[in-house]
C-alpha positions in Angstrom: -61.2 -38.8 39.2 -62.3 -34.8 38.7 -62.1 -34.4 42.4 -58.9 -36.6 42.9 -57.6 -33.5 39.7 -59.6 -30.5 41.4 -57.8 -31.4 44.5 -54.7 -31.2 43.3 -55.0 -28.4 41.4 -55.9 -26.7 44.5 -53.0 -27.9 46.4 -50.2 -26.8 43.7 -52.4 -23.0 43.7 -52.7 -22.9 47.2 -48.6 -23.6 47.2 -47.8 -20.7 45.2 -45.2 -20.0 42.9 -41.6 -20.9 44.3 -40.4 -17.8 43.6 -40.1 -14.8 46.0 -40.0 -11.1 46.0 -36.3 -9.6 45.3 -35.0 -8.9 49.0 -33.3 -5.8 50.4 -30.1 -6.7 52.4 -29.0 -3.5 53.6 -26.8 -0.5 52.6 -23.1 -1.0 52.8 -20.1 1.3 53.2 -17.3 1.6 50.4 -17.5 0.5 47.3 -19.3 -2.7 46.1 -16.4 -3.8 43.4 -12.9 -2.9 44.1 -9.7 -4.2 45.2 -7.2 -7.5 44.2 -8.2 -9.1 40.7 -10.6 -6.2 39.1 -14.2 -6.2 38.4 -14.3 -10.0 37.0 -13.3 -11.1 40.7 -16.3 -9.2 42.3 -18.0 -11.6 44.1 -21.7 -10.9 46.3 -23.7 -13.0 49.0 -26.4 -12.3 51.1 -24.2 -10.3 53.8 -22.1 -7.5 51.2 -19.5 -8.4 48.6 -16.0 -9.2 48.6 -13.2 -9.9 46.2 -12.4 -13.5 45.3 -14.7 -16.6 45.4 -16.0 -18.7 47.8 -18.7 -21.2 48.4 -21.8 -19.8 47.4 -20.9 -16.2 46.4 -22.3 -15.4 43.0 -19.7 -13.5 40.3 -20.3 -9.9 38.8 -21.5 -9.9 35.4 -22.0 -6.3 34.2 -21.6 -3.0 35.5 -23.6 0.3 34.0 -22.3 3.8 35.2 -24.6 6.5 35.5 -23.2 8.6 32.9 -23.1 5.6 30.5 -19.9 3.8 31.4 -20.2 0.3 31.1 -18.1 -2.6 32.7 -17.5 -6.7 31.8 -16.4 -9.3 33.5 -14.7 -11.9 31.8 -16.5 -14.5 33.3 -19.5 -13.7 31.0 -18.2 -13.8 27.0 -22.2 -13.4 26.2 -22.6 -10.5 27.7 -22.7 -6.6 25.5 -24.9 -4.7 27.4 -27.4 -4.5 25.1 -29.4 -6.8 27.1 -29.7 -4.4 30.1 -32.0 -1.1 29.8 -31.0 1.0 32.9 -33.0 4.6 33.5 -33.4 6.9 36.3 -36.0 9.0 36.4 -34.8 12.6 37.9 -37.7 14.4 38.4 -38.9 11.4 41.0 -35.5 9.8 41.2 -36.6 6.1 40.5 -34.2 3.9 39.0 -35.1 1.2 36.8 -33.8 -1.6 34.7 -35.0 -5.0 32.1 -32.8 -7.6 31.8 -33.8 -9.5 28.3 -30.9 -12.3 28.7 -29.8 -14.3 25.3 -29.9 -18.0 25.3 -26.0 -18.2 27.3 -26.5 -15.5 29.1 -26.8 -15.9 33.1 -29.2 -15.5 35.3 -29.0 -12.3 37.4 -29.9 -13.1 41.3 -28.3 -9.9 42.6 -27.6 -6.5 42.3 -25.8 -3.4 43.9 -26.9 0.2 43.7 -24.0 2.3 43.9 -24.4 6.1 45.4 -22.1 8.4 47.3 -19.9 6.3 50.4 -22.3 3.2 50.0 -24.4 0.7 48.0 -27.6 -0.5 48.7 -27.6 -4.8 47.9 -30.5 -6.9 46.7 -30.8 -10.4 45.9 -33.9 -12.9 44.9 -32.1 -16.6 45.1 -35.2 -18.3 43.8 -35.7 -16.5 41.0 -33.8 -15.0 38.1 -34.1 -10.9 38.7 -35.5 -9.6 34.7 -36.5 -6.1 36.3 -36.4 -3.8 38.9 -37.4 -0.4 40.3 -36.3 1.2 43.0 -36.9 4.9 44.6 -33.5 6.0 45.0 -34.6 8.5 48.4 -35.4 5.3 50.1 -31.9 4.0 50.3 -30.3 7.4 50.0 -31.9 10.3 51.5 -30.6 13.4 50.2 -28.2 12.1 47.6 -30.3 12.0 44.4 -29.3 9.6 41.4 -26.9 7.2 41.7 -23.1 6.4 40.4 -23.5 2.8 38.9 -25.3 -0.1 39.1 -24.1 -3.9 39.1 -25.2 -7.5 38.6 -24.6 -10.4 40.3 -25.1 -13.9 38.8 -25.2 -17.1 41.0 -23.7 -20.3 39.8 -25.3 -23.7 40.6 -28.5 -25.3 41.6 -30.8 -22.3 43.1 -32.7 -23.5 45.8 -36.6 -24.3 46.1 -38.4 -23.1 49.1 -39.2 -25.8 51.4 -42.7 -24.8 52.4 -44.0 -25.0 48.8 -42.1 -28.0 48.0 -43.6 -29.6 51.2 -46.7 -28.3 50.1 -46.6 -29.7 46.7 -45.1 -33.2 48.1 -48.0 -33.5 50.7 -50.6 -32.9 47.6 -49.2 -35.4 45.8 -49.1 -37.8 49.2 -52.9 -36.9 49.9 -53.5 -37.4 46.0 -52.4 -41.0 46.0 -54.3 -41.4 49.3 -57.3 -40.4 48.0 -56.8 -42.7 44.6 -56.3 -45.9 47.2 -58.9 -45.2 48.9 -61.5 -45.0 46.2 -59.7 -48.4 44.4 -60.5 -49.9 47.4 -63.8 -49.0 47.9 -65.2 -49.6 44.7 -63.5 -52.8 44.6 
């Protein structure tokens, strides 16, 4: 049975974790949260954000200006701010933040960082974002620091990857395998 468990345990390391890596999804003209129904009707996806809900788009839930402002959406009573540390370092103008969420508090899966005609979008839909850091020059050259920041929660079931739940289904498959196998043959 130690091989039928070191087998396994190879399998679910070999799958990984079923998170992934936050994703950049471009810079985007205008402004990421304005227009019909305020801040608390912000909405973003994977292709830029809009105003109003629809299938699959994932609701603002804070906003944190540069110079301190702060913004809330209704949709998130939980929410203060204090669970969001936001800095930017000016001398290599990095921005960072944690997000330490209470027990209601939502998950963050997206976020928008705000600077000059545009925002640059990101999003991780397999894993809750905590912390970021980001070299502002990257996504703005020439324009250093940045006017706000904003976060993005997404409602519902997030999604597992398929390879590693193939990968994890196919261990279990080959596990039981194995176990027949070896209850036949010493039988």
């Amino acid at each position: 049975m130690s091989t039928l468990r070191s087998f396994l345990a190879a399998a679910a390391l070999a799958a990984g974790p079923a998170s992934a890596a936050v994703i950049y999804a471009g810079n985007f003209t205008g402004t990421e949260c304005g227009g019909p129904g305020g801040f608390s009707n912000c909405y973003a996806t994977t292709t830029g954000t809009q105003q109003g809900a629809t299938p699959g788009a994932s609701p603002a839930i804070y906003k944190r200006e540069a110079a301190g402002g702060e913004d809330f959406s209704s949709l998130f009573p939980t929410i203060d701010g204090s669970e969001f540390v936001v800095t930017l370092n000016s001398v290599t103008n990095v921005l960072s933040f944690t997000y330490t969420p209470g027990a209601d508090d939502p998950a963050i899966h997206y976020f928008a960082i705000k600077q000059a005609n545009g925002f640059a979008l990101f999003y991780d839909l397999t894993a809750a974002i905590t912390s970021f850091s980001a070299n502002l020059d990257t996504y703005f050259p020439g324009n250093p620091g940045f006017s706000h920041i904003t976060f993005f929660d997404t409602k519902g079931p997030v999604p597992v990857p398929a390879p590693a739940s193939f990968a994890l289904f196919g261990a279990g498959l080959a596990g039981l395998g194995l176990a027949l196998r070896r209850r036949r043959h010493s039988a």
